[in-house]
N, C-alpha and C positions, 0 to 999 in steps of 0.2 A: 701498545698492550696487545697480546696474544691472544685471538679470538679462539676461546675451550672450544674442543672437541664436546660435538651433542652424544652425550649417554645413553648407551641402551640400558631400557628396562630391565628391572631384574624378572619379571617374568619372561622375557621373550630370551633370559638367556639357558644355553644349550650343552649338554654335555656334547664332547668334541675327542677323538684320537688326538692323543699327542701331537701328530707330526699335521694334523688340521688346527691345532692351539697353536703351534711353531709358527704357522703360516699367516694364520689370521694373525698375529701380532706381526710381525714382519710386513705384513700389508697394512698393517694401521698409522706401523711408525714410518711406511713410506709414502702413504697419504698424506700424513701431518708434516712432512719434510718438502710436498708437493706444493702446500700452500703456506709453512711458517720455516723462521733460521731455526738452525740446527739447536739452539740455546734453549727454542720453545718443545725441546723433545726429552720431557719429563715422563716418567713411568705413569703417571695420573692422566698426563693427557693420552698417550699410547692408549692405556687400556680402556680409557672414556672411549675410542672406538672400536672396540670389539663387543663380543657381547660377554662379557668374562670380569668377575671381580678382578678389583686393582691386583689385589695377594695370589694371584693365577701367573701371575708374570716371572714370579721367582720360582714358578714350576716348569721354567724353561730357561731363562736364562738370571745368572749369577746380577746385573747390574743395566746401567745402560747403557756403558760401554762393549758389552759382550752382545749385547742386539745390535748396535752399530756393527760390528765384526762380522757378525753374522746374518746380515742384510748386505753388507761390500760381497761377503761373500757368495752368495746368493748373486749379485748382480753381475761379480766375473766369473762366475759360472757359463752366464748369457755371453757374456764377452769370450770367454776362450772358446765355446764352440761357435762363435760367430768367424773366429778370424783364423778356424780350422782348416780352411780354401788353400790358405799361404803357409799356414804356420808347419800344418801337421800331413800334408797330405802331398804327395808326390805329384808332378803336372809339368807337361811338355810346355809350358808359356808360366814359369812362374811369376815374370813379372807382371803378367798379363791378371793373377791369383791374387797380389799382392791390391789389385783395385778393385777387386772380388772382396774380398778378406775386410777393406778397408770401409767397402762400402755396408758391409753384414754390419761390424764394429759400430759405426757410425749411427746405425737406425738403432742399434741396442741404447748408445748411449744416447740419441735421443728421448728416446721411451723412458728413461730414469733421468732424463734432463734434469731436473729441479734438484732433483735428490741429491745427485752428484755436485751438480755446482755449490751446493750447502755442505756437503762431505768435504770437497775442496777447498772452500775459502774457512772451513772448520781448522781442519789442518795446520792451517797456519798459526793457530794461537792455543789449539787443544794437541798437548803429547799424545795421548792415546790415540784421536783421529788420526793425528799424522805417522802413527807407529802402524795401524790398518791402511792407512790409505795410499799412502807413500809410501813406507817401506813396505807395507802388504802385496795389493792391488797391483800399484804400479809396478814395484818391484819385481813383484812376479812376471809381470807381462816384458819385462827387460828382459830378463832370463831367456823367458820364451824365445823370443828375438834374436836375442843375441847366439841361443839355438841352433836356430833356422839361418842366420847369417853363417856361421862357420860350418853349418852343413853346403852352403852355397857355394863356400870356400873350396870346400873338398869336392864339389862337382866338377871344377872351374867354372861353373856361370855368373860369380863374383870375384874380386878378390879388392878383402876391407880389411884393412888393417889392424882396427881395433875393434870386434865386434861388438864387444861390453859398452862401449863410450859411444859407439856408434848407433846401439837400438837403444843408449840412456838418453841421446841429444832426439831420436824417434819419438821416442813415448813420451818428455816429456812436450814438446811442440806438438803431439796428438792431443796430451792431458786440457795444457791449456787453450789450444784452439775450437776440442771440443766444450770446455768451460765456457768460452765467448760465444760459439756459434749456436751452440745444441744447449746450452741450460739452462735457458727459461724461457724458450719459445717454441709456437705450434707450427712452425712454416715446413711444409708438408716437403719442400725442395731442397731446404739445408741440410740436411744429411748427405745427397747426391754432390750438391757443389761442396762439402766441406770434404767428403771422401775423394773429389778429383784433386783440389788439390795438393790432399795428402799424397795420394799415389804418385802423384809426379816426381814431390819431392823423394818420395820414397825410391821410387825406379831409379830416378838418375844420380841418388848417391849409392844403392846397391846394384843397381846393375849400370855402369852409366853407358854402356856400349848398346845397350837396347835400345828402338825407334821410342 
């Protein structure tokens, strides 16, 4: 059984700007995802952590599916400017960016560890997560990838064949190894070892001629 979220008072609560209501819910339901499954992420419990009546919720978003969306999104936000080193930015060693890039990625998705790994195994059995999170999230970061591969191409400091297949089999071996390693624990070292070994695999199937 789902241990409730403690309620603020209604004196202590506070008129707030919109886009400080946005956030403060966004931060509630990624608290309550910190410590409970994704199942236990009811509008009653969300708003039990803010300081804001339950009926405040639909002054921002439609349901709670459209807060899940918009909490992913929020999170690759952190994520695409983390892994901007490799993805988006021009560099005389870019396999050298790509351990850069991996290693940014990595401490992000540690920091929403929890969150994610319950977004993830959500997926599996809810359409809508897996319609944000798989086809969203990840999806988008395939793109990216697959981007930056066939720019690699046209440099010649690659040449891959199928760039699409090649940064879907990346990301999802990223997806789930960050699920294993980074979602639900505080080891202040996993990030750096789970980003070396990404990078290697990464290097030697886009660049494989690099030391």
């Amino acid at each position: 059984m789902a241990t409730r979220t403690k309620k603020v008072p209604a004196h202590l609560r506070v008129r707030r700007k919109p886009e400080d209501g946005e956030r403060e819910i966004l931060d509630a339901a990624e608290a309550l995802l910190e410590e409970h499954d994704f199942r236990d992420l009811t509008v009653d419990e969300v708003m039990g952590g803010t300081g804001m009546v339950r009926s405040a919720f639909y002054n921002y978003f439609e349901n709670r599916n459209e807060l899940v969306m918009r909490l992913l999104q929020r999170i690759e936000a952190e994520m695409m400017e983390a892994s901007a080193k490799w993805l988006d930015q021009p560099l005389d060693d870019p396999a050298a960016g790509i351990e850069a890039g991996l290693l940014e990625v990595a401490q992000t998705y540690a920091r929403h560890g929890r969150v994610l790994r319950a977004i993830h195994e959500a997926s599996y059995h809810d359409r809508e997560v897996e319609l944000y999170y798989r086809q969203g999230l990840i999806q988008n970061f395939i793109g990216a990838v697959a981007a930056r591969i066939r720019a690699e191409n046209e440099a010649g400091r690659a040449d891959v064949d199928d760039p699409e297949e090649v940064a879907r089999a990346l990301l999802v071996l990223n997806a789930n190894l960050f699920v294993e390693r980074l979602g639900g624990g505080r080891d202040a070292e996993a990030p750096q070892a789970v980003a070396a070994t990404l990078a290697l695999i990464w290097r030697r199937t886009i660049y494989p001629a690099s030391p």
